[in-house]
SEFI-535757 format. One record per residue (C-alpha): residue number from 1; residue in one letter; x, y, z. Coordinates in Angstrom, 2 decimals. Example, Ala and Ser with C-alpha at 12.3 -4.5 7.8 and 13.67 -1.06 7.14 Angstrom:
BEGIN
    nr   rest        xx        yy        zz
     1      a     12.30     -4.50      7.80
     2      s     13.67     -1.06      7.14
This chain:
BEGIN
    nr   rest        xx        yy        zz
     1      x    -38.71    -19.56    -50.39
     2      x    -35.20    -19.03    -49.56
     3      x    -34.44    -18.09    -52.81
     4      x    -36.91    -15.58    -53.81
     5      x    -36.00    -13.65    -50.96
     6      x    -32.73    -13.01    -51.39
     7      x    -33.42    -12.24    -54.96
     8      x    -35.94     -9.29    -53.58
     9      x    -33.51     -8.29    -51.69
    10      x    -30.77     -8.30    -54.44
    11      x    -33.59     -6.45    -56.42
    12      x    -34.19     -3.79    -53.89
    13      x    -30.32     -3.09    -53.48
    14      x    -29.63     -3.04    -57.07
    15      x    -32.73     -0.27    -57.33
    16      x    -31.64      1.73    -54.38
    17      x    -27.70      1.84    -55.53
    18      x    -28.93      3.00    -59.08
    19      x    -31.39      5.38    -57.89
    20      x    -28.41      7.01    -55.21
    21      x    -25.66      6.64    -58.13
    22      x    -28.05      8.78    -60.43
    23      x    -29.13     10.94    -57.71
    24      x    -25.40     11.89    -57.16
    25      x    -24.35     11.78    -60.32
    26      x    -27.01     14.45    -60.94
    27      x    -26.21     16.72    -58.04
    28      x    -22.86     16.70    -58.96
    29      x    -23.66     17.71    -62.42
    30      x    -25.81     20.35    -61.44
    31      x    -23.25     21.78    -58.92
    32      x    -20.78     21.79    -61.71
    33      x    -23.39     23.41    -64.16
    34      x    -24.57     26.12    -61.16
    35      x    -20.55     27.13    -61.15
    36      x    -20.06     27.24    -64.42
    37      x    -23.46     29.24    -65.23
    38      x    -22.65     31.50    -61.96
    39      x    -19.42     32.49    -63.44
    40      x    -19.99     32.60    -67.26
    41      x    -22.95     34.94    -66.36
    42      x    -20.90     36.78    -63.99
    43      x    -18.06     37.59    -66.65
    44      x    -20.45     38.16    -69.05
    45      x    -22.20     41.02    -66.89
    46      x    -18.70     42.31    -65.66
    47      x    -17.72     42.26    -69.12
    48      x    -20.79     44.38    -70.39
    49      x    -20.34     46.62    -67.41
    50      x    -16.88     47.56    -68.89
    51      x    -17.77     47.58    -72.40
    52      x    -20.52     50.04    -70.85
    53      x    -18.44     51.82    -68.85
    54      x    -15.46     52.19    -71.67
    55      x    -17.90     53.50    -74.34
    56      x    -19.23     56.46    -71.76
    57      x    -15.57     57.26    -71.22
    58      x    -14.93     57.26    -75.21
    59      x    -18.35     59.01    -75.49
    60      x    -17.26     62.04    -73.16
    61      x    -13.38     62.06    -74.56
    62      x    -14.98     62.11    -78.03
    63      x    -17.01     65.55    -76.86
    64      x    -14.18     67.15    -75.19
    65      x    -12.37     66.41    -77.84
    66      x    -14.84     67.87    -80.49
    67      x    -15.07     71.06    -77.88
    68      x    -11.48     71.83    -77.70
    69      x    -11.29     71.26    -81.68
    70      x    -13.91     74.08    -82.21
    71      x    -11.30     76.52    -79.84
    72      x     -8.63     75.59    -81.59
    73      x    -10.37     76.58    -84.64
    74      x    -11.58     79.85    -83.32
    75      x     -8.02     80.84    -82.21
    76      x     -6.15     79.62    -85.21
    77      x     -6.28     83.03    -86.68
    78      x     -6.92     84.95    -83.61
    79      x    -10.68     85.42    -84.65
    80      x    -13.06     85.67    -82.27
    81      x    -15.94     87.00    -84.19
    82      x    -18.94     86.41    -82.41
    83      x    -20.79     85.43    -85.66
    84      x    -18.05     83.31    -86.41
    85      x    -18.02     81.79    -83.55
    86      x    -21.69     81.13    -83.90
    87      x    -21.52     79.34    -87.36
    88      x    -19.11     76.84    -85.66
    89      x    -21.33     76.19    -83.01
    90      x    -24.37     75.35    -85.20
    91      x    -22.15     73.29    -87.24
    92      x    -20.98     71.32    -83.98
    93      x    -24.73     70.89    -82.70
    94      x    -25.90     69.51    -85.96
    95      x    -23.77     66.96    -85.94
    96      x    -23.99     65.79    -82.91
    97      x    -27.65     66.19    -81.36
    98      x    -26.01     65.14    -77.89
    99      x    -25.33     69.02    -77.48
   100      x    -28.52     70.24    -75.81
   101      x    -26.55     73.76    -75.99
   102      x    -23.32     74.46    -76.63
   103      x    -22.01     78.80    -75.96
   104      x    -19.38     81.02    -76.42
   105      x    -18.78     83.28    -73.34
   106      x    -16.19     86.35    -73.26
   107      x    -14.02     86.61    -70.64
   108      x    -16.38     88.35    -67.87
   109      x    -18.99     85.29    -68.56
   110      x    -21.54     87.18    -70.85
   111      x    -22.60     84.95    -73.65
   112      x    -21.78     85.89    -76.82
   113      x    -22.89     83.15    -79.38
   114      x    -24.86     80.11    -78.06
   115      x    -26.91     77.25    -80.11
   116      x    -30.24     78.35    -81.12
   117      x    -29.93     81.86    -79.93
   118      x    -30.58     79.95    -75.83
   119      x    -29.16     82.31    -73.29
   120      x    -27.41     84.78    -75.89
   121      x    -26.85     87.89    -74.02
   122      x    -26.76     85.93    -69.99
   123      x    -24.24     86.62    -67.78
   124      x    -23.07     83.03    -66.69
   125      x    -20.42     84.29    -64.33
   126      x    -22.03     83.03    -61.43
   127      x    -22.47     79.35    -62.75
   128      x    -20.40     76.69    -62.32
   129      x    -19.78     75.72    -66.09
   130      x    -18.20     79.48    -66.31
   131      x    -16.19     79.39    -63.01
   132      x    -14.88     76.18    -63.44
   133      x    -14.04     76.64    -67.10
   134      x    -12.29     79.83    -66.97
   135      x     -9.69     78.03    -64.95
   136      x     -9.15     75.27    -67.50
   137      x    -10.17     72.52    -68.86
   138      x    -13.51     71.16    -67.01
   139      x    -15.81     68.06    -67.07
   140      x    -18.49     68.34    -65.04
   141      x    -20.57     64.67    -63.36
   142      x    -24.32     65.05    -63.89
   143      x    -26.85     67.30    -62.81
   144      x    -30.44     68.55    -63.32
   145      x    -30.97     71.89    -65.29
   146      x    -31.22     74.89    -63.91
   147      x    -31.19     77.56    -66.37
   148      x    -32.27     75.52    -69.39
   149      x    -35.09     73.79    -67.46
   150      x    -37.73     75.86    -69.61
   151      x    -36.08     76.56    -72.57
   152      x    -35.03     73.56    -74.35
   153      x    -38.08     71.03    -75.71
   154      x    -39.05     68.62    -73.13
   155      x    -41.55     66.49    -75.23
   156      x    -40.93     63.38    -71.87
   157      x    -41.76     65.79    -68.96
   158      x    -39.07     64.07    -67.04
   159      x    -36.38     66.49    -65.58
   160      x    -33.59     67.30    -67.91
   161      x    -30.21     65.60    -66.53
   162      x    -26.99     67.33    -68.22
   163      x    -23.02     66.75    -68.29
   164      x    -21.05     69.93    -68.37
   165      x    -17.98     70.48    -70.71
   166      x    -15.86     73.91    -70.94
   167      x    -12.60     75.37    -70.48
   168      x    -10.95     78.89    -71.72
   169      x    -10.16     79.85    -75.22
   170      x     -6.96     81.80    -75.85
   171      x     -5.62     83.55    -78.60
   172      x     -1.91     82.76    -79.98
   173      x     -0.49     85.25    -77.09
   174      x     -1.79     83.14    -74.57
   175      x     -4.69     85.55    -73.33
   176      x     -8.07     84.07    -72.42
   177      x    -10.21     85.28    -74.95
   178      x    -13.42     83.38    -73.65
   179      x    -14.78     80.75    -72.50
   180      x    -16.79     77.82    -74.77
   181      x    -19.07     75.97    -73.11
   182      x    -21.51     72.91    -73.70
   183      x    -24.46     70.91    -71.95
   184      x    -24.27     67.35    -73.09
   185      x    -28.07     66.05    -72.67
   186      x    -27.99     62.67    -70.40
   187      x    -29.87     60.95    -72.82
   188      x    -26.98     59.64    -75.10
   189      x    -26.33     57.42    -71.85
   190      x    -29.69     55.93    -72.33
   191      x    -28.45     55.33    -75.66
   192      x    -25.34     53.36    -74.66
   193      x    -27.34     51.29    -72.06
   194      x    -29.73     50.43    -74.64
   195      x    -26.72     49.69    -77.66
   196      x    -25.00     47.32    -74.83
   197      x    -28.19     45.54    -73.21
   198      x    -29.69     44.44    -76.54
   199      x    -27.91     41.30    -77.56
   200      x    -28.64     40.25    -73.64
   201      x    -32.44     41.07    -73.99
   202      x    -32.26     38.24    -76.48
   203      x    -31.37     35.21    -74.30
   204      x    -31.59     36.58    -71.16
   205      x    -34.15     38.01    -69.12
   206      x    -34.92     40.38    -66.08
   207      x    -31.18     42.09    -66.59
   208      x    -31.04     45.76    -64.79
   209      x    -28.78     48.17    -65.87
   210      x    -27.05     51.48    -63.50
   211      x    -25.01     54.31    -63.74
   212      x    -23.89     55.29    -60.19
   213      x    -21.94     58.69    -59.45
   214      x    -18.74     58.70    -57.19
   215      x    -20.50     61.22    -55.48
   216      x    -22.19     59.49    -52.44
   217      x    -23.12     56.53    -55.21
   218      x    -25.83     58.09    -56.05
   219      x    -27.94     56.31    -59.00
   220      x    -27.80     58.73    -61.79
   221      x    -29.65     55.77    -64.44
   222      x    -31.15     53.14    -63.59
   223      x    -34.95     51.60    -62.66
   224      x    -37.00     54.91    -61.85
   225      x    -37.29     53.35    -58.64
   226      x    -33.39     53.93    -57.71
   227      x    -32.82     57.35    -59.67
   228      x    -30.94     59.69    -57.53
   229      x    -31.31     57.16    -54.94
   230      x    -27.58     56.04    -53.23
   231      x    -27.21     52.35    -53.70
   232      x    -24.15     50.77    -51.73
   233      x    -22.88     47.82    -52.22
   234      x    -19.59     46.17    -51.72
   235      x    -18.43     45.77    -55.38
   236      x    -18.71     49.05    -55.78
   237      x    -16.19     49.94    -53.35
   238      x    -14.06     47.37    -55.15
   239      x    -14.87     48.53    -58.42
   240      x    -13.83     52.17    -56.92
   241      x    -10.16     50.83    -56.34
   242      x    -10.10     50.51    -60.35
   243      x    -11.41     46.88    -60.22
   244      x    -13.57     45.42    -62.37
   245      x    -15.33     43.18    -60.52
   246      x    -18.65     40.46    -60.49
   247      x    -20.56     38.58    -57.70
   248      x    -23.96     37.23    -56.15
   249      x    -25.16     38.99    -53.31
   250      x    -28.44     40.49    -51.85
   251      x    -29.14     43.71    -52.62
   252      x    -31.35     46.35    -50.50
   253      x    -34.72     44.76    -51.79
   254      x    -33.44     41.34    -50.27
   255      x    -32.80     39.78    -53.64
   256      x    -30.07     37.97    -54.77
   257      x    -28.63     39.23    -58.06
   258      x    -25.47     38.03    -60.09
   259      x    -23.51     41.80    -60.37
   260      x    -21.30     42.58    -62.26
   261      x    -19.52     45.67    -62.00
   262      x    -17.00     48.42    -63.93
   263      x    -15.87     51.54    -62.58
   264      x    -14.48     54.54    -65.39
   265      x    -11.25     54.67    -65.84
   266      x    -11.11     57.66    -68.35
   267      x     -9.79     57.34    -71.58
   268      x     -6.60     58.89    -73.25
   269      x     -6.22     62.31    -72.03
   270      x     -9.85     62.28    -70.41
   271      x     -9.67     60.96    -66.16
   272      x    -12.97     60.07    -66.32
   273      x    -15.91     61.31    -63.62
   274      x    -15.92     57.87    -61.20
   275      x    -18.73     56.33    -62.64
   276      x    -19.33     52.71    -61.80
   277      x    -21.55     50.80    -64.03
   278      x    -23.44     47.82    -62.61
   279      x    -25.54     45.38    -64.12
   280      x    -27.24     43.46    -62.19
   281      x    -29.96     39.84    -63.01
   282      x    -32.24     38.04    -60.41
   283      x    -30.32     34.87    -59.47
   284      x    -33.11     32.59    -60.13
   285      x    -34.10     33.67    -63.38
   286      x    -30.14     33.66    -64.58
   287      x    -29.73     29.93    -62.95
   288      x    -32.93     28.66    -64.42
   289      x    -31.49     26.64    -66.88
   290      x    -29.79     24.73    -63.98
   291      x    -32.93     24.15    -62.08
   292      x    -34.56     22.46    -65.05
   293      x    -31.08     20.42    -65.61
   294      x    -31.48     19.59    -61.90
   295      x    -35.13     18.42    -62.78
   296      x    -33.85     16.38    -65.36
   297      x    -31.33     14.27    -64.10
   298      x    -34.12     13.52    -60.93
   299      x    -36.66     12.08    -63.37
   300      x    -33.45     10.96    -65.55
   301      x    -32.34      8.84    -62.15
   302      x    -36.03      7.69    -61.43
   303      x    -36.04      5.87    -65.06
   304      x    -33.24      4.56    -64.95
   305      x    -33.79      3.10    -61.48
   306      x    -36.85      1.62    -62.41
   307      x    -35.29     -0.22    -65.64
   308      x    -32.19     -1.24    -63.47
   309      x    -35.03     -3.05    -61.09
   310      x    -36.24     -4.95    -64.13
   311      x    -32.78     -6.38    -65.25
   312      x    -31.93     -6.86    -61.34
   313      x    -34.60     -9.06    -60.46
   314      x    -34.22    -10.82    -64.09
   315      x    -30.56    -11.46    -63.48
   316      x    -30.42    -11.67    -59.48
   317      x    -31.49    -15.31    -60.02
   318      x    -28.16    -16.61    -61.50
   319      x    -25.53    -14.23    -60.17
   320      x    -26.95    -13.49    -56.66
   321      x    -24.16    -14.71    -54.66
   322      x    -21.23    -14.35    -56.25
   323      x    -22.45    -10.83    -57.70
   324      x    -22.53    -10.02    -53.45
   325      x    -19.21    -11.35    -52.77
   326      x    -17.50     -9.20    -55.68
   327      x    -19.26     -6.19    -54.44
   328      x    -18.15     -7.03    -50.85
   329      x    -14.35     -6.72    -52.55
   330      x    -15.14     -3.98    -54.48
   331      x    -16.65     -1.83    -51.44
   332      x    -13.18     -2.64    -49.37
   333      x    -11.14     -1.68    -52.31
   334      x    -12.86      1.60    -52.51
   335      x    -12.39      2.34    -49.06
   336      x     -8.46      1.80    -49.65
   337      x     -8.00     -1.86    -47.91
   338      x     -5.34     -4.19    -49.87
   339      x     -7.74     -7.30    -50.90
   340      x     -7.75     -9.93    -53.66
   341      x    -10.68    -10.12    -55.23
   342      x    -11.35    -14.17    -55.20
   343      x    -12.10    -16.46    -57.62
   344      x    -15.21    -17.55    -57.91
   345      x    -16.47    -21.04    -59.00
   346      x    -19.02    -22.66    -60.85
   347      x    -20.18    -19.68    -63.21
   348      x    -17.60    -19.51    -66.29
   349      x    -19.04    -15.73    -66.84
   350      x    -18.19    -14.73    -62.92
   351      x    -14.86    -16.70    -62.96
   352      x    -13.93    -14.69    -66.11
   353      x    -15.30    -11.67    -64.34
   354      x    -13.36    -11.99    -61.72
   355      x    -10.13    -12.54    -63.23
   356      x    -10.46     -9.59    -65.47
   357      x    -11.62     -7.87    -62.07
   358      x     -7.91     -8.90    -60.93
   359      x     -6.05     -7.84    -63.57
   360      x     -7.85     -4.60    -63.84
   361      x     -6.49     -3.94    -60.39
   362      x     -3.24     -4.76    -60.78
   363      x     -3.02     -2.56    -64.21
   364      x     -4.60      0.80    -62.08
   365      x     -2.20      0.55    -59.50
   366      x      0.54      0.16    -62.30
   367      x     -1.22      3.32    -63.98
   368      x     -1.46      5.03    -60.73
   369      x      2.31      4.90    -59.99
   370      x      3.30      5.53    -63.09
   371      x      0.80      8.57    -63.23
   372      x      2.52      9.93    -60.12
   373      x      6.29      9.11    -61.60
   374      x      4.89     10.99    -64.83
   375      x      3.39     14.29    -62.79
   376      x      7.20     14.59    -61.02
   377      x      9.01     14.57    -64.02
   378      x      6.47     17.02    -65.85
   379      x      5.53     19.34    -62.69
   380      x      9.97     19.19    -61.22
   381      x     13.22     20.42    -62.47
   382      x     15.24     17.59    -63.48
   383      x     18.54     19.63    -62.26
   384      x     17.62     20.81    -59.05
   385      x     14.46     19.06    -58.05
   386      x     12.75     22.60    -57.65
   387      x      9.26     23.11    -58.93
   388      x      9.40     24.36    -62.30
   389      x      6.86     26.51    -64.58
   390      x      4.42     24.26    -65.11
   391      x      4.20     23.86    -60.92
   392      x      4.55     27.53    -60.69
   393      x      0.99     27.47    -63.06
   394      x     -1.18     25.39    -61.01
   395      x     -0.15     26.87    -57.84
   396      x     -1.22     30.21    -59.00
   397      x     -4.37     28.82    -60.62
   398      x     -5.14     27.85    -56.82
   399      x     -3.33     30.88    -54.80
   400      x     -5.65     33.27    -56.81
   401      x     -8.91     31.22    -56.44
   402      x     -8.36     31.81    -52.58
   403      x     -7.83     35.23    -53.39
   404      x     -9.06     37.78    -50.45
   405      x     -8.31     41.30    -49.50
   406      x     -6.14     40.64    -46.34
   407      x     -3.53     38.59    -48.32
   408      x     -1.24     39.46    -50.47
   409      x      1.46     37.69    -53.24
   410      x      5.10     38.60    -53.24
   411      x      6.60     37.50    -56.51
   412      x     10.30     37.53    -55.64
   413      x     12.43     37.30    -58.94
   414      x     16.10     36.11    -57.98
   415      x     19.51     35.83    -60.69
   416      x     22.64     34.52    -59.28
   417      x     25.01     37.35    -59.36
   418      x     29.11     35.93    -60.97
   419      x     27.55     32.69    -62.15
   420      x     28.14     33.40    -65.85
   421      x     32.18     33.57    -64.49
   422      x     31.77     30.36    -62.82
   423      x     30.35     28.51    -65.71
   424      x     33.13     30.27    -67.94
   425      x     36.27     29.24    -66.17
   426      x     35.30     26.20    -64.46
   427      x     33.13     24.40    -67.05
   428      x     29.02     23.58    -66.99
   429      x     29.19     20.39    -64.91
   430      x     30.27     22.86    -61.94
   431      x     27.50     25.10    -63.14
   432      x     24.84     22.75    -62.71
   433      x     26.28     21.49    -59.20
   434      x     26.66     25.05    -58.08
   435      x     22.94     25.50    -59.33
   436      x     22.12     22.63    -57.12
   437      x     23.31     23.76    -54.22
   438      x     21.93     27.17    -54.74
   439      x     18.46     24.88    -54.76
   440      x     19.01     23.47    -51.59
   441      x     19.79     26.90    -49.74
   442      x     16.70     28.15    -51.06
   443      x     14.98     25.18    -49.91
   444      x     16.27     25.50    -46.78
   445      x     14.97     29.16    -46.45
   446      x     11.74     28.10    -48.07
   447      x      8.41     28.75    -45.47
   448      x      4.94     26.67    -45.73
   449      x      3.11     29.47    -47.36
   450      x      4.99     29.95    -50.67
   451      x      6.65     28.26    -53.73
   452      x     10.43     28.38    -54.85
   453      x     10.36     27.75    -58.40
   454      x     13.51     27.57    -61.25
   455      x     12.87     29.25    -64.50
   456      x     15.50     28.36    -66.20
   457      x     19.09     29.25    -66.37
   458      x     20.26     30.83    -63.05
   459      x     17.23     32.75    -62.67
   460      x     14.45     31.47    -60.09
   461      x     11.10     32.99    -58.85
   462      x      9.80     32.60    -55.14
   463      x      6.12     33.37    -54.25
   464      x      5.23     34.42    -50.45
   465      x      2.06     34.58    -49.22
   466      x      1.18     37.67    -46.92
   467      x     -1.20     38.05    -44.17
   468      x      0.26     40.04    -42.10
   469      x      0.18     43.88    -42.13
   470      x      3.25     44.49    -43.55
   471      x      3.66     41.74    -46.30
   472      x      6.58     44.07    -48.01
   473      x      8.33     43.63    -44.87
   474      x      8.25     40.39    -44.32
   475      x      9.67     40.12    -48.55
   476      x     12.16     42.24    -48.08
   477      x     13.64     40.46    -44.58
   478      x     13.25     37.02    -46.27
   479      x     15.21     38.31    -49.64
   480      x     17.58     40.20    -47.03
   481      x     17.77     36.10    -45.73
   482      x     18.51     34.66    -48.88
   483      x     21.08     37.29    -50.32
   484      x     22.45     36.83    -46.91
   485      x     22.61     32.39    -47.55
   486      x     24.22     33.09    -51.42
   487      x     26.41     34.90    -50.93
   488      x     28.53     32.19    -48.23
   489      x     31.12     30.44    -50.26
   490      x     30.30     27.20    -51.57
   491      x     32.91     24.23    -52.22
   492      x     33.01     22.21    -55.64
   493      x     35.42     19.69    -56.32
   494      x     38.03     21.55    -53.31
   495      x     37.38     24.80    -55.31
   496      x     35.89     27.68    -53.40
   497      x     33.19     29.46    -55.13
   498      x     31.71     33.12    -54.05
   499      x     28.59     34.53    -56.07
   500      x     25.66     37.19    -55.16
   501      x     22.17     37.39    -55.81
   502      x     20.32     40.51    -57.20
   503      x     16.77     40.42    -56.03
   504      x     13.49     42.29    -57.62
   505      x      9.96     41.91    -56.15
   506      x      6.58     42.71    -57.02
   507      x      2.88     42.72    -55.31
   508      x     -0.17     41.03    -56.36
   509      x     -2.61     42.68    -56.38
   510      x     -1.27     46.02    -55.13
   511      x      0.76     45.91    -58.67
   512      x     -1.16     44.22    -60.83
   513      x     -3.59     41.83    -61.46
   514      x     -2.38     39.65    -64.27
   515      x      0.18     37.71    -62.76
   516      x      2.20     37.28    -65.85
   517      x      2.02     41.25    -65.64
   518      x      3.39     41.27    -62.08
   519      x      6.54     38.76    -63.26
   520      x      7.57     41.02    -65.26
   521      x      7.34     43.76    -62.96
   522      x      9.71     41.52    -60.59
   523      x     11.67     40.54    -63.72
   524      x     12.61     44.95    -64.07
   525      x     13.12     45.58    -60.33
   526      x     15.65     42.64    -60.79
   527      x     17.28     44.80    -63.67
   528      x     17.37     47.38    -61.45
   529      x     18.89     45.91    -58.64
   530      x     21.82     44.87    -61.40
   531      x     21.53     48.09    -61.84
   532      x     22.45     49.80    -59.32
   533      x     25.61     47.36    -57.95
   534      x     24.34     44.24    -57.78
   535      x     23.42     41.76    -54.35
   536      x     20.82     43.90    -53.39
   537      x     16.61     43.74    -53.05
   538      x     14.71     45.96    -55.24
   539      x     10.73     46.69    -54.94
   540      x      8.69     47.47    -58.59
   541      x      7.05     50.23    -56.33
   542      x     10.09     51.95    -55.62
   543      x     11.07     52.30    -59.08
   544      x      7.41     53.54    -59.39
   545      x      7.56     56.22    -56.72
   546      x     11.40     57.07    -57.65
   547      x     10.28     57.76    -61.31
């Protein structure tokens, strides 16, 4: 009677731990999949928001471009024929439907020549497109027609949406001769929405696509339901400070979408207009595959528990006892304790069990130690003990996952001013003890909230964390510190030895984004520090805002 019990009981333990080990093994899984899914879509919509976004900006540069061609044409030989003029016009339009109506204008904003005779004879001096493009060179954001409401073909019935290019023509003297003018019909951004969206419509579904104007972020393409509609969101503001940008949040309609977002950044000579592109894709339809994996690994863990109750009870019979007393050792070794797991009699399988349970032990605490011994070497200068690239690496990999707006990195670039002289006349060995000492000054200096890392040579790289209002500041006063440190003598072998330390510094994100990009920023303010006389602290903005 005795025995059967404990045998259920062994049973229903043996079910239960399989069912939670497959239970958690499955939530883990599907945590890991929801993160990776949540960010691969996320890139991938970021990604296709600047693809977007760079193709408008080619799209427009490639107009101007075509526009101030055709001038240059026209003044080449001083002609300014209006028939001339015309022919070019026609030319430009047929090659490039995107011209709802391009015009030639003399100087008092009368319209001269214009594509398919539209407006010929107007006087455009009070619009915009004339005003603006007498003056120079002018791109104008998007806007509804006005004059051309009723004269251009309208097969949709939708209002007509157009983008304004002009600027003056002028003859070799310099003397405004004109001014040539074009509406660029919205449509062609239709176009692009559609030429970037298609390979998503193909494995992806419910993916939304906007065009939002600096202006007040107003929606200027999109779902009907949003056009001309302002739609704020917080990555937009980002994407505004020329960042590209993705994330899940709820929008107006109190859904949660995965965004991701691109703002215009021109292209070449072109500024851009400040258009941010967002795409945007319901959060459960893009983590749907997750859900079902979630799904899976429950039923997954439900089988398996079931078999594992099978072999349990089939097993439970023989091993029972000792099986309890070996997971009694193996729970205390999990939670840290120092125990020997014992040897058990009368079973030549447990006894063997249990000995290679032993000797596994031993041999992952040998492989633990020597994993740690193994991580020093490969993560530590050998030299100086400092953390070296590799360290430098995964502490960034972790600074910028934690990445926020109200911190900020300080990549402080140091090279030991005179120690090229040292090594020279007094030989490498005092090189590398002068080096070592250098190490424990900075280490001496070094704060909780940053990294002091050798690169190699004489040349090391400290990283401060900000969060104060000032973070520049607080870099320059702890360089100011450290020049200050260096530049006391140190003693080798009774000799006295005086160096300096030139200094440059550079700001993530304020600087850059890529951090190999901002290195090298602090890598050229060091150069300039050199530069200019040596033991001194130079900022990669100030050689910015001196330039």
């Amino acid at each position: 009677m005795m025995s059967f019990k404990l045998r259920t009981v062994l049973t229903a333990i043996f079910a239960t731990l399989s069912l939670l080990v497959s239970l958690t093994i499955g939530y883990i899984f599907s945590q890991k999949s929801f993160l990776a899914v949540e960010t691969e879509i996320g890139h991938s919509l970021m990604g296709t928001a600047s693809q977007a976004s760079d193709k408008l900006d080619r799209f427009m540069w490639s107009r101007s471009g075509e526009l101030d061609l055709l001038g240059r044409m026209a003044a080449l030989e001083n002609r300014f024929e209006p028939a001339e003029i015309q022919m070019l016009l026609d030319q430009l339009q047929d090659s490039f439907p995107s011209y709802s109506w391009v015009g030639y204008m003399n100087p008092e904003g009368k319209v001269l020549a214009a594509t398919d005779g539209i407006l010929l004879g107007e006087d455009l001096s009070e619009r915009p497109v004339y005003q603006e493009g007498i003056k120079g060179k002018f791109i104008g954001d998007v806007h509804n027609a006005v004059l051309l409401a009723k004269l251009l073909p309208n097969p949709t019935g939708e209002p007509l949406q157009f983008v304004d290019i002009s600027f003056p023509v002028k003859d070799s003297d310099g003397k405004t001769r004109g001014v040539l003018a074009a509406h660029l019909s919205w449509a062609w951004a239709k176009e692009v929405e559609e030429s970037i969206l298609a390979p998503l419509f193909h494995e992806e579904k419910d993916i939304e696509f906007f065009i939002v104007s600096k202006k007040e972020n107003t929606v200027l393409l999109g779902p009907k339901d949003w056009m001309g509609k302002p739609l704020t969101l917080p990555g937009i503001e980002q994407a505004q400070l020329h960042k590209s940008s993705w994330t899940t949040e709820k929008w107006p309609d109190g859904k949660e979408y995965v965004t991701g977002i691109a703002y215009s950044q021109g292209h070449l000579d072109y500024e851009g207009l400040g258009w941010t592109v967002v795409i945007r894709q319901v959060q459960s339809t893009a983590f749907a595959s997750v859900s079902d994996m979630l799904w899976f690994n429950i039923w997954s863990g439900l089988a398996v528990t079931v078999l594992f109750v099978l072999i349990g009870w089939w097993i439970s019979r023989k091993i029972a006892a000792p099986l309890m007393r070996l997971t009694q050792v193996a729970n205390e070794l999990r939670a840290g304790e120092q125990v020997q797991i014992p040897e058990n009699k009368g079973f030549s399988e447990i006894e063997e069990l249990s000995r290679s349970l032993r000797e596994m032990v031993v041999s992952l605490k040998n492989k633990d130690s020597e994993l740690v011994v193994m991580q020093n070497l490969a993560h530590y200068d050998q030299l100086t003990g400092l953390p070296n690239r590799t360290a430098l690496e995964f502490y960034l990999e972790e600074s910028l996952e934690t990445e926020s707006v109200d911190h900020t990195l300080t990549f402080l670039y140091l090279d030991l001013d005179g120690f090229k002289r040292v090594n020279d006349s007094l030989g490498h060995q005092t090189g590398d003890v002068l080096l070592q000492k250098v190490a424990q000054r900075l280490n001496a200096l070094s704060q909780d909230k940053g990294i002091t890392v050798r690169l190699g040579g004489d040349e090391f790289l400290i990283v401060l964390r900000s969060v104060g209002s000032n973070p520049r500041e607080e870099a320059r006063l702890y360089a100011e510190e450290i020049i200050q440190s260096l530049n006391k003598p140190f003693v080798i072998e009774y000799e006295r030895i005086q160096i300096g330390c030139s200094i440059g510094g550079a700001e993530y994100p304020t600087n850059s984004g890529n951090p190999s990009e901002i290195i090298r920023m602090a890598d050229e303010a060091l150069y300039e520090s050199k530069r200019a006389g040596k033991n001194r602290m130079t900022f990669y903005s100030d050689l910015k805002s001196d330039g």
